[in-house]
KOLKOLNU-640923 format. One line per field, with one value per residue (C-alpha): residue in one letter; chain; x, y, z. Coordinates in pm, whole numbers, plus 50000, padded with zeros to 5 digits. Layout:
REM KOLKOLNU-640923
code = a/...
unit = A/...
X = X/...
Y = Y/...
Z = Z/...
***
This chain:
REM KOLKOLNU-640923
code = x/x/x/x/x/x/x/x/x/x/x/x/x/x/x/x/x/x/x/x/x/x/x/x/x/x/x/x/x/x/x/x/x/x/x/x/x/x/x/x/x/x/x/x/x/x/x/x/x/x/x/x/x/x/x/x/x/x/x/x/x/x/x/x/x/x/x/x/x/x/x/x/x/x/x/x/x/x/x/x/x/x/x/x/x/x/x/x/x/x/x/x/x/x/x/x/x/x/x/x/x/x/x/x/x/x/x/x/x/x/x/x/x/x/x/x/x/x/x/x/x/x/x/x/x/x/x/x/x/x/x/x/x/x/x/x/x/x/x/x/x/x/x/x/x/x/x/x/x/x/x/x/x/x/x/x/x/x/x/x/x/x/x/x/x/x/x/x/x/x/x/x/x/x/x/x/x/x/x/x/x/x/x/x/x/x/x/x/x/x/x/x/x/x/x/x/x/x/x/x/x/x/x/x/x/x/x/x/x/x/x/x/x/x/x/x/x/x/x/x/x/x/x/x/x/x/x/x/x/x/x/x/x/x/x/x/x/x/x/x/x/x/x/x/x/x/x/x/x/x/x/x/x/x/x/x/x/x/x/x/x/x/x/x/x/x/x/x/x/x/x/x/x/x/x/x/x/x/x/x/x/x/x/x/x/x/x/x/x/x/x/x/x/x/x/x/x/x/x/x/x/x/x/x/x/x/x/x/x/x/x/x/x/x/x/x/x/x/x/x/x/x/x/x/x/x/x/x/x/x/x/x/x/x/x/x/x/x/x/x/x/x/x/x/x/x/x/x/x/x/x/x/x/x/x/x/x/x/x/x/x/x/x/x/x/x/x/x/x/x/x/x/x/x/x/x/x/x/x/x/x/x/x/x/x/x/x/x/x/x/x/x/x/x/x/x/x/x/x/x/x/x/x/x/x/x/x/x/x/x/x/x/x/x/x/x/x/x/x/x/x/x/x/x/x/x/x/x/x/x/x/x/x/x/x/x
unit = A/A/A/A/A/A/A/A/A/A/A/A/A/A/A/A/A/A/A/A/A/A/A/A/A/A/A/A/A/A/A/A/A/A/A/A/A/A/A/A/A/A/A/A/A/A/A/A/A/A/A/A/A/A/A/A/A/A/A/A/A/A/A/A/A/A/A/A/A/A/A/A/A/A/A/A/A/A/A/A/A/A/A/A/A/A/A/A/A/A/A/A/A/A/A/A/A/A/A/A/A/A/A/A/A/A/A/A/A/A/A/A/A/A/A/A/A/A/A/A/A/A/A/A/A/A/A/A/A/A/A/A/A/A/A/A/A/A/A/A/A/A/A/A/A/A/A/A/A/A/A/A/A/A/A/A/A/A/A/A/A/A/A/A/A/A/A/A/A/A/A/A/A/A/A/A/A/A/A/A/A/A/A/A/A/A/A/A/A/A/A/A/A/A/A/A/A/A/A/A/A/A/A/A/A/A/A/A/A/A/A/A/A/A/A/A/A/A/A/A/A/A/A/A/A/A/A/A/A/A/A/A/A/A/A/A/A/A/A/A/A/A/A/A/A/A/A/A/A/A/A/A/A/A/A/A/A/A/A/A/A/A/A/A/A/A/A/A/A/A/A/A/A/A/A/A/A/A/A/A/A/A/A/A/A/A/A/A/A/A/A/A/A/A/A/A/A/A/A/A/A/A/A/A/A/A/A/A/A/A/A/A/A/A/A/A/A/A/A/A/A/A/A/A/A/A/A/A/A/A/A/A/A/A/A/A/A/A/A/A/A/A/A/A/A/A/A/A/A/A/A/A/A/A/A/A/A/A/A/A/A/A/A/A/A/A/A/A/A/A/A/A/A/A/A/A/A/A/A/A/A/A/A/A/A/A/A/A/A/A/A/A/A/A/A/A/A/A/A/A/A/A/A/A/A/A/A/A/A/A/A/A/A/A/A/A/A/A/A/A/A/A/A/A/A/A/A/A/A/A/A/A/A/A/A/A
X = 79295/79479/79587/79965/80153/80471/80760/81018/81026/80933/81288/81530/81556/81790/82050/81892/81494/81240/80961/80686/80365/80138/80420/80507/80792/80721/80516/80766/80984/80691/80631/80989/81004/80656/80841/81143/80897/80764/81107/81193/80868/80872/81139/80998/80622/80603/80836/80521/80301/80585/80615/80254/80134/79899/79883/80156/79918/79631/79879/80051/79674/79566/79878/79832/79424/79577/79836/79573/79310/79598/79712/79290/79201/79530/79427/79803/79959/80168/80361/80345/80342/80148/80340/80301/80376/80628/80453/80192/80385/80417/80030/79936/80212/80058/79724/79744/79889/79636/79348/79351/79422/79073/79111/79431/79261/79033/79247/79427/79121/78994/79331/79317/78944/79081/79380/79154/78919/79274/79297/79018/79054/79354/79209/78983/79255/79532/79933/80009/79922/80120/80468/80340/80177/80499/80842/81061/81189/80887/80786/81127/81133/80813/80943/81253/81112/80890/81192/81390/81083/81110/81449/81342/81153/81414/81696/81440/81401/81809/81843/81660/81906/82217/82423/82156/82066/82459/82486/82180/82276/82591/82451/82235/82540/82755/82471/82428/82794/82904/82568/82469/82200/81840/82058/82148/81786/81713/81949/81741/81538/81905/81959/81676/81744/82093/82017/81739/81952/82181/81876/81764/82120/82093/81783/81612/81320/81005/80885/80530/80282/80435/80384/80094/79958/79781/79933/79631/79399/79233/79436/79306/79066/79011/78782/78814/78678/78641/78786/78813/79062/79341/79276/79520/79801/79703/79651/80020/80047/79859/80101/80367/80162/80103/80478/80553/80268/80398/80781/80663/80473/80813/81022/80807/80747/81146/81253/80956/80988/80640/80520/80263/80184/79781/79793/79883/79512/79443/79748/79632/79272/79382/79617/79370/79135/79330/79472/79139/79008/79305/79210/78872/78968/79349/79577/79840/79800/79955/80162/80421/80724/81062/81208/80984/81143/81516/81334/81224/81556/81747/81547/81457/81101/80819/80564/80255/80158/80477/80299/79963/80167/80362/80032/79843/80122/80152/79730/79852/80124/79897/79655/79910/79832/80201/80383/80249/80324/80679/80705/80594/80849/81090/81211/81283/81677/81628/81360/81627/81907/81708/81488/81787/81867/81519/81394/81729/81670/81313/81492/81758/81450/81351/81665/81743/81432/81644/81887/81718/81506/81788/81670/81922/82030/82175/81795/81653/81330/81486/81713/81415/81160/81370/81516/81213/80984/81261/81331/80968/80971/81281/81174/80815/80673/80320/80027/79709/79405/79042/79072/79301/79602/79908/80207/80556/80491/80161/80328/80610/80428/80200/80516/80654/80354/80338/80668/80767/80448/80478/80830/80783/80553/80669/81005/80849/80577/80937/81185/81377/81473/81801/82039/82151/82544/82610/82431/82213/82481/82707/82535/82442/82793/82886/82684/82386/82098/81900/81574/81344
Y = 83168/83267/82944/82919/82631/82649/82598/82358/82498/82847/83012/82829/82796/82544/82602/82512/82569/82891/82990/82935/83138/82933/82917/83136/83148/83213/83520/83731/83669/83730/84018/84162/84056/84243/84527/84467/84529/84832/84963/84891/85009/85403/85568/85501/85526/85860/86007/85953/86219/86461/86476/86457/86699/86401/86372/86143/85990/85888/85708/85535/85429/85307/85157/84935/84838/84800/84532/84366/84373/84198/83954/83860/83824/83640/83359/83453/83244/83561/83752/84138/84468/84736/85051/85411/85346/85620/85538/85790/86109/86253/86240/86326/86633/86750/86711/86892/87190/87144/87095/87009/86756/86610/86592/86373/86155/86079/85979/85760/85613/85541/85386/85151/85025/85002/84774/84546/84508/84353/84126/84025/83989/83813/83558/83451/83396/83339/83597/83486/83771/84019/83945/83969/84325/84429/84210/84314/84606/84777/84702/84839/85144/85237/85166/85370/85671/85750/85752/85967/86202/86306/86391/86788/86734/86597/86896/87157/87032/87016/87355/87486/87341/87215/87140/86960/86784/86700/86559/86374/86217/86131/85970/85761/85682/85584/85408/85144/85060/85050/84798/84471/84315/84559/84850/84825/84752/85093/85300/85591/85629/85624/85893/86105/86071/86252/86462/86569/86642/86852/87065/87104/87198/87483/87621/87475/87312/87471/87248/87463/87237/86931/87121/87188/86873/86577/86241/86067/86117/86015/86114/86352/86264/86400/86275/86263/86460/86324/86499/86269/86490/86393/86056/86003/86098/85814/85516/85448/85365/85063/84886/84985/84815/84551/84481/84544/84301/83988/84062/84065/83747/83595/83665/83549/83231/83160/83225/83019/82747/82789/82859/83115/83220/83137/83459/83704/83817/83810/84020/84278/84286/84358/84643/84771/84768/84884/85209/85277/85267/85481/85725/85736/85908/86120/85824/85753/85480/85183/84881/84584/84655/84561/84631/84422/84159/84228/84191/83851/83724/83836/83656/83382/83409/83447/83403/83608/83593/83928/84100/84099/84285/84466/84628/84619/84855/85106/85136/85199/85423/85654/85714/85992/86346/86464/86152/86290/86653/86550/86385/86702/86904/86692/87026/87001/86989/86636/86533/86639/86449/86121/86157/86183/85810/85719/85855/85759/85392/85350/85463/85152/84905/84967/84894/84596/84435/84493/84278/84002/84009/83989/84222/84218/84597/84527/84500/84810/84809/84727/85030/85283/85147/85243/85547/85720/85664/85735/86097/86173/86060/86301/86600/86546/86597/86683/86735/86881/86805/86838/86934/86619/86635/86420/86439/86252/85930/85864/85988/85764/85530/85496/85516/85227/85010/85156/85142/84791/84663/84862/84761/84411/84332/84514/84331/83970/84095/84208/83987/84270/84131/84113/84311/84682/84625/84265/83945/83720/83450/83655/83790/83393/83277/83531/83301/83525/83416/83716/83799/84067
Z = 23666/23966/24062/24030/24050/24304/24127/24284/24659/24536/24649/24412/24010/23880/23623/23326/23451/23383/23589/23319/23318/23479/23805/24047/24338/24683/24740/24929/24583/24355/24489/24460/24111/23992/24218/23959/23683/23818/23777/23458/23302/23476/23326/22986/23097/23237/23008/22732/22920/22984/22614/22578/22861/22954/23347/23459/23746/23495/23301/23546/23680/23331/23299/23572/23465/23135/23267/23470/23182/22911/23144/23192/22846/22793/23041/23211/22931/22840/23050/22983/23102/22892/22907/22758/22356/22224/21880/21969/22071/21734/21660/22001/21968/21654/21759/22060/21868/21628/21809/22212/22434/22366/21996/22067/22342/22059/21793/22068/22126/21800/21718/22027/21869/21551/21683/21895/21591/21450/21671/21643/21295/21328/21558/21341/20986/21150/21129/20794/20583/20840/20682/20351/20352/20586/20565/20751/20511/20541/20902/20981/20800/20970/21291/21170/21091/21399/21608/21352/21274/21662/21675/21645/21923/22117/22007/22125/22456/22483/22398/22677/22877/22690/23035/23206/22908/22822/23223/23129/22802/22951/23240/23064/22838/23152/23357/23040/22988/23368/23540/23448/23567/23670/23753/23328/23264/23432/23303/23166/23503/23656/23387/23471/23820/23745/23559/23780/24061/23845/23743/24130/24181/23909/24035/23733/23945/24118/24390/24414/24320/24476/24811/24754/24619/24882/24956/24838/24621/24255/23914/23685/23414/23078/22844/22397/22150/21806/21477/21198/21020/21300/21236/20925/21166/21402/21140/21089/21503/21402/21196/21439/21752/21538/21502/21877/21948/21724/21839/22198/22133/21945/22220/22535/22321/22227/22550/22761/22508/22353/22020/22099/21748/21849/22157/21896/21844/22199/22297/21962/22101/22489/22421/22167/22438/22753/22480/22414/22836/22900/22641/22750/23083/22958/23033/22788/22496/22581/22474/22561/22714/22635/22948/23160/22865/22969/23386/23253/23073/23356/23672/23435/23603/23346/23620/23500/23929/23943/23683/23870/24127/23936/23798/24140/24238/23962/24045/24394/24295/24049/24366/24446/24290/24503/24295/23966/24013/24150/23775/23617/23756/23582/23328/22943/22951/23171/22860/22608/22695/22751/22444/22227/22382/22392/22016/21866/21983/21857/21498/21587/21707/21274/21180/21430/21207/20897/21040/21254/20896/20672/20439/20182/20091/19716/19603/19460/19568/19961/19891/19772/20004/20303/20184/20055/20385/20580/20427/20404/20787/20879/20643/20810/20487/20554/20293/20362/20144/20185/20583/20620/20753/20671/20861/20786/20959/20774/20434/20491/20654/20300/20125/20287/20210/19845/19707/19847/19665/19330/19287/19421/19133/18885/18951/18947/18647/18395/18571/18703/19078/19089/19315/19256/19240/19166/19025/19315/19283/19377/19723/19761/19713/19999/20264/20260/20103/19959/20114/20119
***
């Protein structure tokens, strides 16, 4: 398993040529690529438990196991780094207000069981029946609406501060459109650091605990408490992680050549698995990352070897309680301004599947399936019944699910599909071929 095969001379790529999984490049380059991917996945990773209030260090420690355990039960034949998920911060938000810290470490972990169980379910009968229960209209409005049902979130940590947050917005902004290359590919930690110093500079920052906190040392552990009412918050993550999951799979497989439809169970079952270790102990729930994706594209090295460093040195990293109080002083204007980047393009990710699905916008039950969930997702329509609790993304989530369906058979049962404004020969003639 940890047998690499040099690739050419191990310091060159040609032109046209990939690293492929099962390669690697000289270790001094190995090594500076998994550093590479280290990069790319902190801005996003620690920014889940400053919106959580999990402890930064913990997550950055599971983070790393969680990395190490994927890329194991994945016999390194695809290249990942598990990452904090954003999916979770509105039901860990809620349920921490609710409840405590404990009640949300539980529904994490619960979720993270219930997701490897999927794998292993889909292991066994195959990925077929995933784009029938969510095409890409519905697996994108769920998407959607997560990002767009934080956005309150996001404004209240701006006001705090509205000219830190502004400088940090901004920054962001600026950083994206001016580097190419990694420096682009870590443009909201460039953001953060910004605005960061800009909040030192107004006296925004209290440097008290970092003093006083040791070099070295083990994170800080929390463990779950269980409260099944909580849970109906959390169920909706699964479909979501289920989507990252196959798209991650997609992409790694397109771009290494590889149809690695077969992995998709494996890759479901290890970040079920590695969310539900991390939980265990108050690390944050995990899943693939699209940066270390844009790391991969870039270098053309899909070597699985950089990603056993890269997570070997986030473990290293999280053994530093100073590191992860230095992350905690990071104050709410900094959060605001990048979260309005970071929510608003989870909201885009949903509607990126509209398009790389096609989903053809002139059918009714396209038009009502997105608009309804998404509403119910912004309004954060919640309903209480029974002790349950149902927030906005499981409402619209459920929405999502139901309305595609009903009106999807309905429309075939009455022969009723045809497009909202204009006739289906008409949207064919126009070189798109209608699809749900």
């Amino acid at each position: 398993m940890f047998r690499w095969r040099l690739h050419g001379d191990g310091r060159t790529i040609g032109a046209d040529a990939i690293v492929l999984p099962e390669e690697r490049l000289a270790w001094p380059l190995t090594i500076g690529i998994g550093a590479q991917h280290v990069i790319a996945m902190f801005g996003a990773t620690f920014l889940v438990p400053l919106l959580t209030g999990f402890p930064p260090s913990t997550t950055l420690l599971f983070s790393g196991i969680g990395t190490l355990l994927f890329l194991t039960i994945t016999r390194n034949k695809v290249p990942s780094y598990l990452g904090s998920s954003f999916a979770f911060i509105a039901p860990i938000t809620a349920s921490t207000q609710a409840e405590s810290m404990g009640a949300a470490l539980g529904g994490v972990m619960i979720t993270g069981l219930l997701l490897a169980a999927l794998g292993l379910l889909v292991s066994r009968i195959g990925t077929a029946w995933i784009s029938t229960l969510m095409p890409p209209v519905v697996m994108g409005s769920i998407v959607a609406l997560i990002g767009f049902n934080l956005a309150p979130k996001a404004y209240e940590n701006f006001q705090d501060s509205s000219v830190t947050a502004t400088v940090t917005l901004l920054a962001v902004v600026l950083c994206t459109a001016a580097f190419k290359g990694l420096l682009g590919r870590v443009s909201v930690l460039l953001g953060v650091l910004i605005g960061y110093l800009v909040a030192v500079a107004r006296g925004e920052v209290v440097f008290d605990d970092v003093n006083a906190a040791p070099w070295i040392g083990l994170p800080e552990f929390h463990h779950p408490t269980f409260d099944l009412a909580l849970l109906p918050m959390f169920l909706p993550v699964v479909l979501v992680l289920l989507a990252e999951n196959v798209g991650h799979v997609t992409s790694v497989g397109l771009m290494t050549h590889r149809n690695l439809d077969h992995m998709v169970g494996r890759t479901l079952a290890s970040d079920g698995i590695a969310t539900a270790l991390s939980a265990g102990f108050g690390g944050s729930p995990t899943t693939t990352y699209g940066e270390n994706i844009g790391v991969m594209s870039a270098t053309r090295v899909y070597s699985t070897a950089a990603y056993w460093v890269a997570g070997i040195v986030a473990i290293l990293l999280s053994l530093s309680p100073k590191i992860g109080e230095l992350i905690f002083t990071i104050p709410p204007g900094v959060l605001g301004g990048v979260t309005f980047v970071l929510y608003g393009l989870i909201g885009i990710v949903g509607v990126r599947m509209w398009v790389d699905g096609r989903v053809d916008f002139s059918r009714p039950k396209n038009q009502i399936t997105a608009g309804v969930a998404l509403v119910i997702g912004i309004a954060n329509v919640t309903w209480t019944f029974g002790g349950v609790q149902l927030t906005g993304i499981a409402l619209g989530t459920i929405a999502a699910l139901l309305v595609y369906h009903l009106m999807d058979r309905l429309g075939r049962a009455t022969g009723t599909e045809v497009t909202a404004s204009e006739p289906a020969e008409v949207v064919a003639s126009e070189g798109n071929t209608p699809r749900d």
